[in-house]
C-alpha positions as CSV (number, residue, x, y, z in Angstrom):
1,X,0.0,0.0,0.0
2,X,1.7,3.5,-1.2
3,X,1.0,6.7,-2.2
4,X,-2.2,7.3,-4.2
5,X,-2.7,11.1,-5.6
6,X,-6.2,11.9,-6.8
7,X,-6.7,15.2,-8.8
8,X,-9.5,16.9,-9.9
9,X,-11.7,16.2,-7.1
10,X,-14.4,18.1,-6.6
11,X,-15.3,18.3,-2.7
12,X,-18.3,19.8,-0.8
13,X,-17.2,22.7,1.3
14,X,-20.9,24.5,2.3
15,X,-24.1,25.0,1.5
16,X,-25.4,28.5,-0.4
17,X,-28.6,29.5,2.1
18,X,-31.5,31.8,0.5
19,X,-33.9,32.3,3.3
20,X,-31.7,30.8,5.7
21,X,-32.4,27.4,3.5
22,X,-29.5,26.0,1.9
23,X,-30.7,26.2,-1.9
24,X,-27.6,24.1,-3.2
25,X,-24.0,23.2,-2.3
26,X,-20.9,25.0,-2.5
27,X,-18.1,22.8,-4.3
28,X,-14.2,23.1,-5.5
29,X,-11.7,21.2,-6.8
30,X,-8.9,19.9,-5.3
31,X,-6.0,17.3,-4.7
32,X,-5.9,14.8,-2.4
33,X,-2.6,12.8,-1.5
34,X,-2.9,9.2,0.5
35,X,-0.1,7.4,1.9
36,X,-0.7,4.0,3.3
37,X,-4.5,4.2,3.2
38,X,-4.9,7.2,5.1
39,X,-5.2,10.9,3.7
40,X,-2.5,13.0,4.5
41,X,-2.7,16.4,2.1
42,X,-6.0,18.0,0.4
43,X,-5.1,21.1,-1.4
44,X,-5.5,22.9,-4.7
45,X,-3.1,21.2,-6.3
46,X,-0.3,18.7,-5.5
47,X,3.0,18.8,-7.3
48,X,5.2,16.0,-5.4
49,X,3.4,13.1,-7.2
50,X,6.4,10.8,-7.6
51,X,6.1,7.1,-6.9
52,X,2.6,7.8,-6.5
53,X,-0.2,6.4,-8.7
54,X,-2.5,9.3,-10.1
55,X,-5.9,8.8,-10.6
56,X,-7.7,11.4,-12.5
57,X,-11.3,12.2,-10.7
58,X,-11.8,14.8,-14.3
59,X,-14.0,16.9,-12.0
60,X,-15.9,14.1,-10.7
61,X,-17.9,14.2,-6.8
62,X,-15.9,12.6,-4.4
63,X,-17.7,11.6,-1.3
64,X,-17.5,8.5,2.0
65,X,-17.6,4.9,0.5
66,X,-20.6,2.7,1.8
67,X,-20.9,0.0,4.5
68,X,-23.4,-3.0,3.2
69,X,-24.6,-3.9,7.3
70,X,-26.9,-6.6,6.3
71,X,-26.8,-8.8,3.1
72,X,-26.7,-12.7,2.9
73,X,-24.1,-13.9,0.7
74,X,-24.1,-17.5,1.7
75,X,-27.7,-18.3,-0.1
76,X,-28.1,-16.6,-3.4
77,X,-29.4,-16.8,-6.3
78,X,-27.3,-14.1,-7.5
79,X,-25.6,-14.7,-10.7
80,X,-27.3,-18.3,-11.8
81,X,-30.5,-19.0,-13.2
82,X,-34.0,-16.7,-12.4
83,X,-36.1,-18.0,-10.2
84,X,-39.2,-16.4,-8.1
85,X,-40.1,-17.1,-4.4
86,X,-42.4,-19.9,-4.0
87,X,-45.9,-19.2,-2.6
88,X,-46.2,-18.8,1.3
89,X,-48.5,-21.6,2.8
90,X,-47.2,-21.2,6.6
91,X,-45.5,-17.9,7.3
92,X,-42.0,-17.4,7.9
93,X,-41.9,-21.2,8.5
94,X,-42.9,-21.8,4.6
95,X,-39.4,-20.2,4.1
96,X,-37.6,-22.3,6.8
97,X,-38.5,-25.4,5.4
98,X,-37.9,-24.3,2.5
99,X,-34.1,-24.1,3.1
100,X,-34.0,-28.0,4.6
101,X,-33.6,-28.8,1.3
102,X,-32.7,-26.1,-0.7
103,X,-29.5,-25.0,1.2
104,X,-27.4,-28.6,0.6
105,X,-29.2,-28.6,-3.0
106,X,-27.0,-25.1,-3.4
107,X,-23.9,-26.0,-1.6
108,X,-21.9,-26.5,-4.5
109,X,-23.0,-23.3,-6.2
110,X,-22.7,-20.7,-3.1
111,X,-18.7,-20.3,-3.5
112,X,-19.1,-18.9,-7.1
113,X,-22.2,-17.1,-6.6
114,X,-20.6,-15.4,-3.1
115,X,-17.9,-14.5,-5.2
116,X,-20.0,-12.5,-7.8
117,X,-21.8,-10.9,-5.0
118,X,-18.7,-9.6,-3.4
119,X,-17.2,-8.1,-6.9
120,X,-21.2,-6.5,-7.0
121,X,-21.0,-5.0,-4.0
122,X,-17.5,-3.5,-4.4
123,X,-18.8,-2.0,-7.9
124,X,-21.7,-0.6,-6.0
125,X,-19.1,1.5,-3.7
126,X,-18.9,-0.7,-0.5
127,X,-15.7,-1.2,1.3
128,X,-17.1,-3.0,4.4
129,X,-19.6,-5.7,4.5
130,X,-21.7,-7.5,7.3
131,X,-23.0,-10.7,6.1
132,X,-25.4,-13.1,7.8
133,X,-24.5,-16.9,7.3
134,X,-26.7,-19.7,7.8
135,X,-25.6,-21.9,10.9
136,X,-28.7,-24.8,10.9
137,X,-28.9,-28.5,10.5
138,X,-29.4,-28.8,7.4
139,X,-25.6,-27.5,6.4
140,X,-23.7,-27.4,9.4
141,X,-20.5,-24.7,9.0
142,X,-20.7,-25.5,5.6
143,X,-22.5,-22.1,4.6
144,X,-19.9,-20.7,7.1
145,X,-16.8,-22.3,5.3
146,X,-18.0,-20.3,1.7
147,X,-18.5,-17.2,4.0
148,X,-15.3,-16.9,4.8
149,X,-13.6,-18.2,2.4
150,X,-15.1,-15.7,-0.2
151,X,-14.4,-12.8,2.1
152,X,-11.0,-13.7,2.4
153,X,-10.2,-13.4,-0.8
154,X,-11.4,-9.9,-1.4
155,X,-9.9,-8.7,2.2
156,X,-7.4,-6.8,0.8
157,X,-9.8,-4.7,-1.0
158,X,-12.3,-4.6,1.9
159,X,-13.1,-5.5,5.4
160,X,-15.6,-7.5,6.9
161,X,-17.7,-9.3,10.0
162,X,-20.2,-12.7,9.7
163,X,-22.7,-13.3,11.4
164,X,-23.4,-16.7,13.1
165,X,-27.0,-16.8,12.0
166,X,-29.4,-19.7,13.5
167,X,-32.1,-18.8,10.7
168,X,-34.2,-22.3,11.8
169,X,-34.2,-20.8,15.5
170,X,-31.4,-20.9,18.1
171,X,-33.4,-23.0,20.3
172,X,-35.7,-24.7,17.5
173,X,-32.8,-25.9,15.9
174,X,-30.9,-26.8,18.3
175,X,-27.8,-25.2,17.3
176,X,-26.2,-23.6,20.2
177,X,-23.4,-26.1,20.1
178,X,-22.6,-25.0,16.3
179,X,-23.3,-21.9,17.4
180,X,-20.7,-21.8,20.0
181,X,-18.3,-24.0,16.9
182,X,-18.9,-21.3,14.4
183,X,-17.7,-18.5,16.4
184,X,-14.5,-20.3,16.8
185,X,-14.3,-20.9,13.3
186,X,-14.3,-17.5,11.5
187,X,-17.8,-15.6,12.3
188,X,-17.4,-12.5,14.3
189,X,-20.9,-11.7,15.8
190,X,-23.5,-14.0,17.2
191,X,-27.1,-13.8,15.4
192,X,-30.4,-14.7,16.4
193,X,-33.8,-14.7,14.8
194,X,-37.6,-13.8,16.6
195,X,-37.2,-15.0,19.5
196,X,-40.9,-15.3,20.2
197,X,-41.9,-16.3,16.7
198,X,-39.0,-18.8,16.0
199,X,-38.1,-19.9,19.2
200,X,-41.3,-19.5,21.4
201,X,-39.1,-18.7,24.5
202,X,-38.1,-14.8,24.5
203,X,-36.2,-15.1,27.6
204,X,-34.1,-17.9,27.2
205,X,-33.7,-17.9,23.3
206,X,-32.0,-14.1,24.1
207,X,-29.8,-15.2,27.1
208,X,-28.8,-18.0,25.3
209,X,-27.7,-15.9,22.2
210,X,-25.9,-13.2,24.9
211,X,-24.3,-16.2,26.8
212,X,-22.4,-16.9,22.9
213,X,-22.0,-13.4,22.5
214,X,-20.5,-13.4,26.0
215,X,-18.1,-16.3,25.9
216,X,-16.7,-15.3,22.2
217,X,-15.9,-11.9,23.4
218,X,-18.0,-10.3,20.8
219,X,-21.2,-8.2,19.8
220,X,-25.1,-9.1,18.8
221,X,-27.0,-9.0,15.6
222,X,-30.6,-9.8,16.2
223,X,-33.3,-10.2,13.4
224,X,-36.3,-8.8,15.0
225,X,-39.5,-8.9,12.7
226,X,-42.0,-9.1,15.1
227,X,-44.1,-6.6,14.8
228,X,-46.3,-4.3,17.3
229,X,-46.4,-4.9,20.6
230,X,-44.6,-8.6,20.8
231,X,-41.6,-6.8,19.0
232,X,-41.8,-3.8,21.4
233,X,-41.7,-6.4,24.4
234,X,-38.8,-7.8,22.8
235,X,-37.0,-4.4,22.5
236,X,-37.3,-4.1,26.0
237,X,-36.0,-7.3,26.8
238,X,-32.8,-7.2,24.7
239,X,-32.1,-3.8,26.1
240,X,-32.8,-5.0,29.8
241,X,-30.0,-7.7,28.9
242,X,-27.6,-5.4,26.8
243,X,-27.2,-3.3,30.2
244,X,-27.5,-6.5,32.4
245,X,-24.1,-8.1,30.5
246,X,-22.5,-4.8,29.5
247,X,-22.5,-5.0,26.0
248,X,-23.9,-1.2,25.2
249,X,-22.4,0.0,21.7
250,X,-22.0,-3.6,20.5
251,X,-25.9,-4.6,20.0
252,X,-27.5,-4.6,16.3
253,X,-31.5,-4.5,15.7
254,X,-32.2,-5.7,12.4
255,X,-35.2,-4.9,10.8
256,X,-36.9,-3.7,13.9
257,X,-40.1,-3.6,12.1
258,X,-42.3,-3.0,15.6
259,X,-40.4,0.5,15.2
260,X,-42.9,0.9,12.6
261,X,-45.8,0.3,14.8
262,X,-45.2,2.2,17.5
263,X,-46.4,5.8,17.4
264,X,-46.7,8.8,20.0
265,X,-45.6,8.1,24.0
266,X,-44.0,4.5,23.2
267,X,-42.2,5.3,20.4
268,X,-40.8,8.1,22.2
269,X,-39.7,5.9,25.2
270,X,-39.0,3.2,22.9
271,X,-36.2,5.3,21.2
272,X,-34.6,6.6,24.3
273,X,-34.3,3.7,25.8
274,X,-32.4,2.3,22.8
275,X,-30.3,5.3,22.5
276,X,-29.5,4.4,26.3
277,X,-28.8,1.1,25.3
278,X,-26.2,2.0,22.7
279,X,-28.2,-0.1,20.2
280,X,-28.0,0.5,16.3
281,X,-30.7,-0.3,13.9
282,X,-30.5,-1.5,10.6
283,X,-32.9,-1.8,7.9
284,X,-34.0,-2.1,4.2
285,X,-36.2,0.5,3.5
286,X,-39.5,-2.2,3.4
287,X,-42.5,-0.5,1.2
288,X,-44.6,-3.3,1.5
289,X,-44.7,-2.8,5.5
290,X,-44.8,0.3,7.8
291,X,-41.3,1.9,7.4
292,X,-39.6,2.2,10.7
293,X,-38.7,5.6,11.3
294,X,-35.5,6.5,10.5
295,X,-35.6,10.1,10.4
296,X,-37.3,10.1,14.1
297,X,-34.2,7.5,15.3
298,X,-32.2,9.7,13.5
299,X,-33.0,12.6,15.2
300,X,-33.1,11.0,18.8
301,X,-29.6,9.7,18.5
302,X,-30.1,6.1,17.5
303,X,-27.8,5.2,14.9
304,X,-29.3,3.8,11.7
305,X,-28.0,2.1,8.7
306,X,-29.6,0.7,5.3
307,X,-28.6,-2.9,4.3
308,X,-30.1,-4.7,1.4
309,X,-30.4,-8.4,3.1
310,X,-30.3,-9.6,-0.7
311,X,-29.8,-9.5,-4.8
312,X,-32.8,-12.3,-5.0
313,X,-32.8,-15.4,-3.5
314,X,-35.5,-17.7,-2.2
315,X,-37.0,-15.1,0.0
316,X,-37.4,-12.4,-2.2
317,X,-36.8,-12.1,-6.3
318,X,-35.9,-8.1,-5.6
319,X,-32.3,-6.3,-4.0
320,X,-29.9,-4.4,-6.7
321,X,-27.2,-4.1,-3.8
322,X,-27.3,-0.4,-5.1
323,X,-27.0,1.6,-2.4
324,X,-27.4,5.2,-4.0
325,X,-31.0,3.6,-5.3
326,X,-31.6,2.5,-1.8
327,X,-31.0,6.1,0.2
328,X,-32.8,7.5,-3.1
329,X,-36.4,5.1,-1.9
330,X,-35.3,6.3,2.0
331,X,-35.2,10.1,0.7
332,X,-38.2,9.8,-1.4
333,X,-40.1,7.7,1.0
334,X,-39.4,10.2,4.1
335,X,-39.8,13.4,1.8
336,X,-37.0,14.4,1.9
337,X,-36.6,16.8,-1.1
338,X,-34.4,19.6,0.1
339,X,-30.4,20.3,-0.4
340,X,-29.9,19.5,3.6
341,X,-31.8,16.7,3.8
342,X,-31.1,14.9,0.6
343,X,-26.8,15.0,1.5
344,X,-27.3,14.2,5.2
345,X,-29.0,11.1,3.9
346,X,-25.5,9.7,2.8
347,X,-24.9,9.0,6.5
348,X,-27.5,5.9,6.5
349,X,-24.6,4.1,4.7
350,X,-21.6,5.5,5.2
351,X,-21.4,4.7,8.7
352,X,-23.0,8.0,9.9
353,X,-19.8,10.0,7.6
354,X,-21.0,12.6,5.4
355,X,-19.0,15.9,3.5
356,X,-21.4,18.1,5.5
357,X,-22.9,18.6,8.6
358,X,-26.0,19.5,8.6
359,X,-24.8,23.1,9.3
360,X,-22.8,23.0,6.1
361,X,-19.6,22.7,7.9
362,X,-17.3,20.9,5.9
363,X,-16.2,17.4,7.8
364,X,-15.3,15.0,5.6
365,X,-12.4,14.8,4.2
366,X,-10.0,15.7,6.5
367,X,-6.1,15.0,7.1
368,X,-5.5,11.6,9.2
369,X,-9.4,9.9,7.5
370,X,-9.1,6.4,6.2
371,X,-8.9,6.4,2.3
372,X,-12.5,5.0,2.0
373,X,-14.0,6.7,-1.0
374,X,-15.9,7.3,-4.1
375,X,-16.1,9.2,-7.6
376,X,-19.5,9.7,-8.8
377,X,-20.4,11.5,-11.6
378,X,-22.4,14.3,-9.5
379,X,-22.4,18.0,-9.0
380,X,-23.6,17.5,-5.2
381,X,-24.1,14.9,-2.7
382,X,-28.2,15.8,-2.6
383,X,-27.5,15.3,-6.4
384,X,-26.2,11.5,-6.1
385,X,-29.1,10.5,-4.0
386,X,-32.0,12.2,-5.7
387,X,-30.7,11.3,-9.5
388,X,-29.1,8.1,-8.3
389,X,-25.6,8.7,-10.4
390,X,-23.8,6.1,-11.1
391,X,-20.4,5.5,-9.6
392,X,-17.4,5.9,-11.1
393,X,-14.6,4.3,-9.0
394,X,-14.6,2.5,-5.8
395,X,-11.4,3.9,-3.1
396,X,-10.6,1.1,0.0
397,X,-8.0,2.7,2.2
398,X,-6.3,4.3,-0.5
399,X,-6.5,1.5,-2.6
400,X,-8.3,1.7,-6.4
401,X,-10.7,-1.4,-6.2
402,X,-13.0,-0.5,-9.1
């Protein structure tokens, strides 16, 4: 890893206010200059360029790369054959049983197919992902084995956790033992799945998940799609036990569709006390549900991230792994049609990074950042999400990887 000068890169440095309303952004060109993956000059122009690779942004946007927090690469159809989802006959189960069969059936497909998924998701400007891997019966750690594996190879262009997932249920499956194997054995958080739903015993299905988390030294990724007030009782449970074992700042929500439910007095309480809890929330942007609340979480401190769970598999036929498209639906499905609003959505999946604050300060980039970047053929920020322009290259710690 060396030096990498980009020129020509055209940075957001304010916002131009009419009515004390930013009307657009303020941009200018300029150089930037990384060393070992981390940026150490950005100026108007930058002459010492030798032994340095120059790339050429021609005037291009340059803004944070993305981080893809919830996608499944180890069960994809991605890359083979179409296929739409089978009818549902018996809810979430239908889906379950489904995968008895259907996982083994794939086994020999899931290394290429992972491997396509990964190059897709670098294209589409992500330099860190989170993927959910099945840990179940029915394949064992084989679905873990293509996990890692896969990721390996690309983890000099980007890095990387796996989550132990029990999708059959944690306690319905009887997995805790391969569970407890898998996190020995190359996945980095411990998963679980409705615990009421699933597993029919909140209590124990979460303390058993917590005891995992506990023992491997690690953090929690919990699939909650449970929805009104079962999936607010849950809420309160995981937070009751993400104070009770210390793990604040190291708990994920995904989905959290109950968020979606809850309106007035208990969302409000509902939000503080995960803010309190140090508990992030991730989700895909559903439109055929209620739509959690992002901007609301946003704005009482709960970090939120976008994720795309998949590019079509058994589950669902739909997912681009586009993530411009994705905070384009979050921006046009929470109105949010203004300059300010459309660049702060960039946060949702950059890890909470964006050029701007939202008082037009500029914060991003600055000397001593990690070289995680794109080039998008955009004026703006508000631009990229609204118009959903297309990404030139993708920039992992200083390090050209499309």
């Amino acid at each position: 890893m060396g030096r990498l000068v980009i020129k020509n890169a055209l940075l957001e440095c304010g916002f131009n206010d009419e009515f004390q309303q930013p009307t657009s952004t303020i941009t200018e060109k300029k150089d930037i200059l990384i060393e070992h993956g981390i940026i150490k000059e950005v100026s108007d122009y930058i002459q010492d360029t030798a032994d340095a690779e120059i790339l050429d942004a021609m005037g291009q946007l340059v803004l944070p790369s993305f981080k893809e927090m919830h996608i499944h690469i180890d069960k994809t159809y991605f890359g083979g054959s179409w296929k739409a989802c089978k009818p549902i006959t018996n809810g979430i189960l239908t889906r379950i049983e489904e995968e008895t069969k259907l996982l083994p059936e794939q086994l020999k497909h899931a290394p290429e197919r992972a491997d396509l998924f990964i190059q897709h998701l670098i294209k589409h400007g992500h330099t860190y992902i989170r993927s959910h891997c099945n840990i179940d019966p029915s394949i064992g750690l084989e679905n873990l084995k293509v996990t890692v594996n896969a990721l390996e190879k690309y983890k000099d262009q980007i890095s990387y956790d796996i989550v132990a997932f029990p999708q059959h249920g944690l306690l319905r499956s009887e997995v805790e033992p391969l569970m407890r194997e898998a996190m020995s054995s190359g996945a980095t958080l411990v998963g679980g799945v409705d615990p009421a739903t699933i597993d029919k015993n909140i209590d124990k299905s979460l303390e058993t998940m917590f005891d995992i988390a506990l023992e491997a030294n690690t953090g929690l990724d919990l699939h909650l799609h449970d929805p009104d007030t079962l999936g607010e009782f849950t809420f309160y449970k995981l937070i009751e036990l993400t104070h009770k074992h210390g793990l604040e700042g190291n708990v994920t929500i995904s989905h959290a569709i109950a968020l979606g439910d809850l309106h007035g007095e208990p969302l409000s309480n509902m939000l503080k006390a995960i803010k309190k809890a140090g508990i992030d929330i991730t989700t895909t942007i559903p439109i055929n549900r209620p739509t959690i609340p992002v901007i609301a979480l946003d704005q009482a401190g709960v970090s939120v991230s976008v994720g795309h769970d998949s590019l079509t598999d058994h589950w669902s036929p739909f997912g681009s792994g586009d993530t411009i498209e994705k905070l384009s639906i979050l921006a046009e499905r929470f109105r949010l049609s203004d300059e300010r609003s459309l660049s702060q959505a960039w946060k949702y999946a950059s890890g909470g990074i964006t050029p701007l604050d939202k008082a037009g300060n500029q914060v991003w980039p600055k000397i001593g950042d990690v070289a995680n970047m794109l080039i998008v053929d955009a004026g703006c920020s508000a631009e990229t999400v609204a118009r959903r322009k297309p990404i030139t290259h993708t920039i992992a710690e200083g390090k050209v990887i499309n």
